[in-house]
Residue frames relative to the residue before (quaternion, step in Angstrom):
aa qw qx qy qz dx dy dz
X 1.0000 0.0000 0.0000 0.0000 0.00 0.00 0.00
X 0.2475 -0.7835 0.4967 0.2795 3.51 -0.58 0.85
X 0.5261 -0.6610 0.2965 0.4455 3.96 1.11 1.00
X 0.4423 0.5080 -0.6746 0.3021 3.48 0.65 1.07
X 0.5100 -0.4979 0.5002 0.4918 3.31 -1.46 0.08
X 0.3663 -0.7127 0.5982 -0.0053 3.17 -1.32 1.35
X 0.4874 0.6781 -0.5053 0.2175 3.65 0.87 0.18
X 0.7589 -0.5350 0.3058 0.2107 2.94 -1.33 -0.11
X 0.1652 -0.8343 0.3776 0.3661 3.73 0.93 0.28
X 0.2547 -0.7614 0.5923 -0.0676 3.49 -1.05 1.41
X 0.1075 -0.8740 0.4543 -0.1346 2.90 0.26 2.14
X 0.3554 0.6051 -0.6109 0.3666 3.85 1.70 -0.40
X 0.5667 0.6549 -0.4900 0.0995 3.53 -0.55 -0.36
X 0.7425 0.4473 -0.1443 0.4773 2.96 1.32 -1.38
X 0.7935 0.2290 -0.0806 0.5580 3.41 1.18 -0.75
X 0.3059 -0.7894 0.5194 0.1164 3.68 -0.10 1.71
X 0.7432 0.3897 -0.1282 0.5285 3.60 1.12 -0.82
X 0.8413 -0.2934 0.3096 0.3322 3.26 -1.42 -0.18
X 0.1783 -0.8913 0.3091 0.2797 3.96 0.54 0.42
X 0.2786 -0.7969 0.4284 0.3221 3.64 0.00 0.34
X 0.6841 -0.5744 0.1670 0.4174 3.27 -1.38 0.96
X 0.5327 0.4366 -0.6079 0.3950 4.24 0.80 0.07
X 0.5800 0.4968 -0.4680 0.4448 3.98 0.34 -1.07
X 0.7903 0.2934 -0.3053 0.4429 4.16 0.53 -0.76
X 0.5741 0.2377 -0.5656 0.5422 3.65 0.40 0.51
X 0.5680 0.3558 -0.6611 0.3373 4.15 -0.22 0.21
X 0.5657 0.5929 -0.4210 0.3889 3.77 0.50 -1.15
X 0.8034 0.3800 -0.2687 0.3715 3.46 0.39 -0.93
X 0.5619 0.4864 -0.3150 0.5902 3.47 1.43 -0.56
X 0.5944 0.4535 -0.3880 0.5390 3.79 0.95 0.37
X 0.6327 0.5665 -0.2615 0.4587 2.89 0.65 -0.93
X 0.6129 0.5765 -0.2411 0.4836 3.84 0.84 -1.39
X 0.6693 0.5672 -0.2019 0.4354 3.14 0.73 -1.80
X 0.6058 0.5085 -0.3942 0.4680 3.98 0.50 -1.47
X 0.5540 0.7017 -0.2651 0.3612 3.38 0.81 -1.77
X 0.8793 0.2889 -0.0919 0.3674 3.18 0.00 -1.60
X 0.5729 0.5430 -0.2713 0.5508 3.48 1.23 -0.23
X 0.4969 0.6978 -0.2079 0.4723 3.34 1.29 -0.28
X 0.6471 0.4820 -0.0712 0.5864 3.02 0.96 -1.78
X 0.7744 0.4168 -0.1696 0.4448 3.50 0.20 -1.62
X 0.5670 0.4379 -0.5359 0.4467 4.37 0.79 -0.12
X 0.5893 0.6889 -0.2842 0.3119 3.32 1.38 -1.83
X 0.6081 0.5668 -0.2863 0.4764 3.54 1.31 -1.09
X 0.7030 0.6481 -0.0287 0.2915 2.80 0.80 -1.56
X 0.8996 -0.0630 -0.2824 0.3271 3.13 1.61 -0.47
X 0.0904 0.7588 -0.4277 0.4828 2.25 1.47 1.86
X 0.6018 0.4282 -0.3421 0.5810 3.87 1.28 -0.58
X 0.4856 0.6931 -0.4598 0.2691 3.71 0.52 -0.30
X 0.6751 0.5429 -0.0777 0.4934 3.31 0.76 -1.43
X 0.6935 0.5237 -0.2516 0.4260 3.14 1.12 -1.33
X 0.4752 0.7921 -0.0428 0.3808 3.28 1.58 -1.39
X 0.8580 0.3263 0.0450 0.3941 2.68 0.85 -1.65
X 0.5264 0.6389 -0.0899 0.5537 2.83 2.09 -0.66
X 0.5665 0.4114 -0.2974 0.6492 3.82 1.30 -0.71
X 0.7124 0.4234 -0.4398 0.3461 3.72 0.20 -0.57
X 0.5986 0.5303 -0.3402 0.4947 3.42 0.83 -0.87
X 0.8221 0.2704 -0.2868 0.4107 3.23 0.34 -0.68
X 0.2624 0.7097 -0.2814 0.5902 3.70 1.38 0.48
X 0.7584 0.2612 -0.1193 0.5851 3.53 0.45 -1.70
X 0.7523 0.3902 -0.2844 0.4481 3.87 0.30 -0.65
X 0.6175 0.5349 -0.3364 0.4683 4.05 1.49 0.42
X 0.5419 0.5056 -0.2721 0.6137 2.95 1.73 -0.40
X 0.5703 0.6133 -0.3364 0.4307 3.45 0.91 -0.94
X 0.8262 0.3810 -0.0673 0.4095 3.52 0.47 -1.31
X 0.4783 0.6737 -0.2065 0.5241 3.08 1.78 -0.41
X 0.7674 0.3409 -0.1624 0.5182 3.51 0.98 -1.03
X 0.5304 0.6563 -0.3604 0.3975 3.20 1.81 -0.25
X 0.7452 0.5046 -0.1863 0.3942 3.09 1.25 -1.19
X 0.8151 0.3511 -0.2742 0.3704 2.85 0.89 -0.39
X 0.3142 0.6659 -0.4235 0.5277 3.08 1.97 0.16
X 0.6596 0.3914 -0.2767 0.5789 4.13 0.85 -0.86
X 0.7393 0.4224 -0.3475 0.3927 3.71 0.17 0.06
X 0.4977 0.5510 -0.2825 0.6074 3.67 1.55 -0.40
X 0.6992 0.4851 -0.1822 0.4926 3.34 1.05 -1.04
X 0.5917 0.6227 -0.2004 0.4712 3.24 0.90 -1.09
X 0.6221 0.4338 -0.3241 0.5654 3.94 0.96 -1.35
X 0.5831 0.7179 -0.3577 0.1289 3.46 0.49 -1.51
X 0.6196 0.6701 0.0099 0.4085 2.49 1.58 -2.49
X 0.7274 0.5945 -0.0494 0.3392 2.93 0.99 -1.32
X 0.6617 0.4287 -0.2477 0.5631 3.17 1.38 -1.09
X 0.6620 0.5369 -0.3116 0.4200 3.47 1.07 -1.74
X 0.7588 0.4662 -0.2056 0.4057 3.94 1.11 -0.40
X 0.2415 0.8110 -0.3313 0.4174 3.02 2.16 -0.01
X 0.1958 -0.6861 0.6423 0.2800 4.21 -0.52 0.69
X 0.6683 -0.3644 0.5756 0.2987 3.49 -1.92 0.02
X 0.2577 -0.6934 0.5588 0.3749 3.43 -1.16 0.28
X 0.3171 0.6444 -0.5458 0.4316 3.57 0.85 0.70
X 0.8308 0.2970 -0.2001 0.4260 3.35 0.03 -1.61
X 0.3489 0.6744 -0.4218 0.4955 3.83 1.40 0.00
X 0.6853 0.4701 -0.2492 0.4973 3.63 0.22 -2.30
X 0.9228 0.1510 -0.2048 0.2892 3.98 0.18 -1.11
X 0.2065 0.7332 -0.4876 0.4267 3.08 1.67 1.09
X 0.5897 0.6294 -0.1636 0.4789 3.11 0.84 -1.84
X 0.7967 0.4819 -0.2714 0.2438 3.47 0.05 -1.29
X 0.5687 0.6232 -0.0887 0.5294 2.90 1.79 -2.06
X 0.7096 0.5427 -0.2213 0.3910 3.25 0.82 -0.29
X 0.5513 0.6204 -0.0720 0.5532 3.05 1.86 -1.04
X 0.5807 0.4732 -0.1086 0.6535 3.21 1.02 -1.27
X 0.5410 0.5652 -0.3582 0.5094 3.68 0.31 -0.58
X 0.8219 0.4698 -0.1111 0.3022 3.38 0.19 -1.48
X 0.6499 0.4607 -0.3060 0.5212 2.92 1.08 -1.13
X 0.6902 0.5302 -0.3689 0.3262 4.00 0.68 -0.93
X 0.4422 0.6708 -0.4044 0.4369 3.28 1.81 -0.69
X 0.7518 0.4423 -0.2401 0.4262 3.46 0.66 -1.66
X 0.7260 0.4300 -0.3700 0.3887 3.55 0.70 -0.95
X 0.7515 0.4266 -0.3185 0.3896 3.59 1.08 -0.35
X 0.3737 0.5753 -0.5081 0.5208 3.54 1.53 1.04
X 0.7124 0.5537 -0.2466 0.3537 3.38 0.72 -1.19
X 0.4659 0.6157 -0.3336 0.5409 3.15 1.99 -1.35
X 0.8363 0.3961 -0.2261 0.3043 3.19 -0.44 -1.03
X 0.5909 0.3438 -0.4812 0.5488 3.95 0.67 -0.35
X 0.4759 0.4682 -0.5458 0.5064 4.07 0.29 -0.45
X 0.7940 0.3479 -0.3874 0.3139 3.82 -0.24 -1.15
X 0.6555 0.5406 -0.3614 0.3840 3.97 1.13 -0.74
Protein backbone atom coordinates (compact mmCIF):
# COMPACT_ATOMS: atom_id res chain seq x y z
CA UNK A 1 0.00 0.00 0.00
CA UNK A 2 1.57 3.19 -0.85
CA UNK A 3 -0.20 4.67 2.70
CA UNK A 4 -2.84 6.38 0.75
CA UNK A 5 -6.21 5.60 1.79
CA UNK A 6 -7.11 3.01 -0.69
CA UNK A 7 -10.83 2.92 -0.18
CA UNK A 8 -13.25 2.98 -2.31
CA UNK A 9 -14.97 6.36 -3.07
CA UNK A 10 -18.69 6.19 -1.87
CA UNK A 11 -20.50 8.48 -4.00
CA UNK A 12 -24.37 7.04 -3.08
CA UNK A 13 -24.41 9.82 -0.81
CA UNK A 14 -24.77 12.57 -2.99
CA UNK A 15 -27.19 11.11 -5.35
CA UNK A 16 -30.26 9.11 -3.59
CA UNK A 17 -31.67 8.51 -7.13
CA UNK A 18 -30.59 7.67 -10.41
CA UNK A 19 -27.72 10.30 -11.41
CA UNK A 20 -28.08 12.18 -14.52
CA UNK A 21 -25.52 12.28 -17.16
CA UNK A 22 -23.84 15.94 -15.59
CA UNK A 23 -23.68 14.23 -11.82
CA UNK A 24 -22.02 11.06 -14.14
CA UNK A 25 -19.41 12.88 -16.04
CA UNK A 26 -18.38 14.79 -12.49
CA UNK A 27 -18.21 11.23 -10.71
CA UNK A 28 -16.10 10.12 -13.40
CA UNK A 29 -13.87 13.19 -13.55
CA UNK A 30 -13.47 12.28 -9.75
CA UNK A 31 -13.07 9.23 -10.16
CA UNK A 32 -10.13 9.87 -13.06
CA UNK A 33 -8.77 12.50 -10.86
CA UNK A 34 -8.51 9.95 -7.44
CA UNK A 35 -6.92 7.67 -10.19
CA UNK A 36 -4.53 10.01 -11.39
CA UNK A 37 -3.24 11.39 -8.21
CA UNK A 38 -2.72 7.97 -7.25
CA UNK A 39 -0.46 7.27 -10.00
CA UNK A 40 1.32 10.70 -9.78
CA UNK A 41 2.27 10.37 -5.46
CA UNK A 42 3.26 6.61 -6.51
CA UNK A 43 5.61 8.40 -9.10
CA UNK A 44 6.36 10.74 -6.90
CA UNK A 45 7.79 8.70 -4.37
CA UNK A 46 9.62 6.80 -6.30
CA UNK A 47 11.57 10.08 -7.84
CA UNK A 48 12.59 10.97 -4.34
CA UNK A 49 15.29 8.50 -3.90
CA UNK A 50 16.03 8.89 -7.40
CA UNK A 51 16.50 12.70 -6.72
CA UNK A 52 18.36 12.19 -4.10
CA UNK A 53 20.61 9.78 -5.48
CA UNK A 54 21.86 12.13 -8.59
CA UNK A 55 22.73 14.77 -6.04
CA UNK A 56 24.91 12.72 -4.00
CA UNK A 57 26.39 11.49 -6.70
CA UNK A 58 26.77 15.10 -8.32
CA UNK A 59 28.28 16.21 -4.84
CA UNK A 60 30.90 13.29 -4.52
CA UNK A 61 32.09 14.04 -8.62
CA UNK A 62 32.81 17.32 -7.85
CA UNK A 63 34.36 16.15 -4.72
CA UNK A 64 36.86 13.91 -6.47
CA UNK A 65 37.20 16.09 -9.29
CA UNK A 66 38.81 18.83 -7.23
CA UNK A 67 40.72 16.13 -5.62
CA UNK A 68 42.31 15.21 -8.64
CA UNK A 69 43.18 17.85 -9.81
CA UNK A 70 44.12 19.40 -6.63
CA UNK A 71 46.85 16.08 -6.75
CA UNK A 72 48.07 16.87 -10.16
CA UNK A 73 48.87 20.74 -9.53
CA UNK A 74 50.48 19.26 -6.60
CA UNK A 75 52.01 16.52 -8.22
CA UNK A 76 53.90 19.15 -11.01
CA UNK A 77 54.80 21.29 -7.98
CA UNK A 78 56.52 18.24 -6.35
CA UNK A 79 57.98 17.52 -9.28
CA UNK A 80 59.70 20.56 -10.24
CA UNK A 81 60.67 21.45 -6.44
CA UNK A 82 62.24 17.66 -6.60
CA UNK A 83 63.66 18.18 -9.99
CA UNK A 84 67.91 17.70 -9.58
CA UNK A 85 70.23 20.55 -11.11
CA UNK A 86 71.97 19.79 -14.20
CA UNK A 87 75.08 20.22 -12.17
CA UNK A 88 74.35 17.57 -9.67
CA UNK A 89 73.11 15.30 -12.82
CA UNK A 90 76.78 16.27 -14.85
CA UNK A 91 78.63 15.03 -11.36
CA UNK A 92 76.40 12.19 -10.77
CA UNK A 93 77.31 10.97 -14.15
CA UNK A 94 80.92 11.52 -13.58
CA UNK A 95 81.17 9.85 -9.98
CA UNK A 96 79.80 7.19 -11.51
CA UNK A 97 82.25 6.93 -14.29
CA UNK A 98 85.04 7.19 -12.03
CA UNK A 99 83.36 4.53 -10.01
CA UNK A 100 83.67 2.21 -12.87
CA UNK A 101 86.77 2.52 -13.99
CA UNK A 102 88.19 1.73 -10.15
CA UNK A 103 85.84 -1.27 -10.24
CA UNK A 104 87.78 -2.34 -13.44
CA UNK A 105 91.18 -1.25 -12.33
CA UNK A 106 90.71 -3.04 -9.05
CA UNK A 107 89.87 -6.48 -10.91
CA UNK A 108 92.89 -6.11 -12.94
CA UNK A 109 94.71 -5.01 -9.59
CA UNK A 110 94.03 -7.93 -8.04
CA UNK A 111 94.75 -10.91 -10.64
CA UNK A 112 98.40 -9.07 -10.99
CA UNK A 113 98.41 -9.36 -7.01
CA UNK A 114 97.37 -13.42 -7.02
Amino acid sequence: SSGINDEVLDLTHCCSTVPSTEEQAIIEMQVSIFAYWKVSFKRVVDLIPMIIRCDLEAFINEGIEKETNDLLVNYKKLENFMAQSVEVVEQRERLLESKRRLEEAMKIFSKLVM
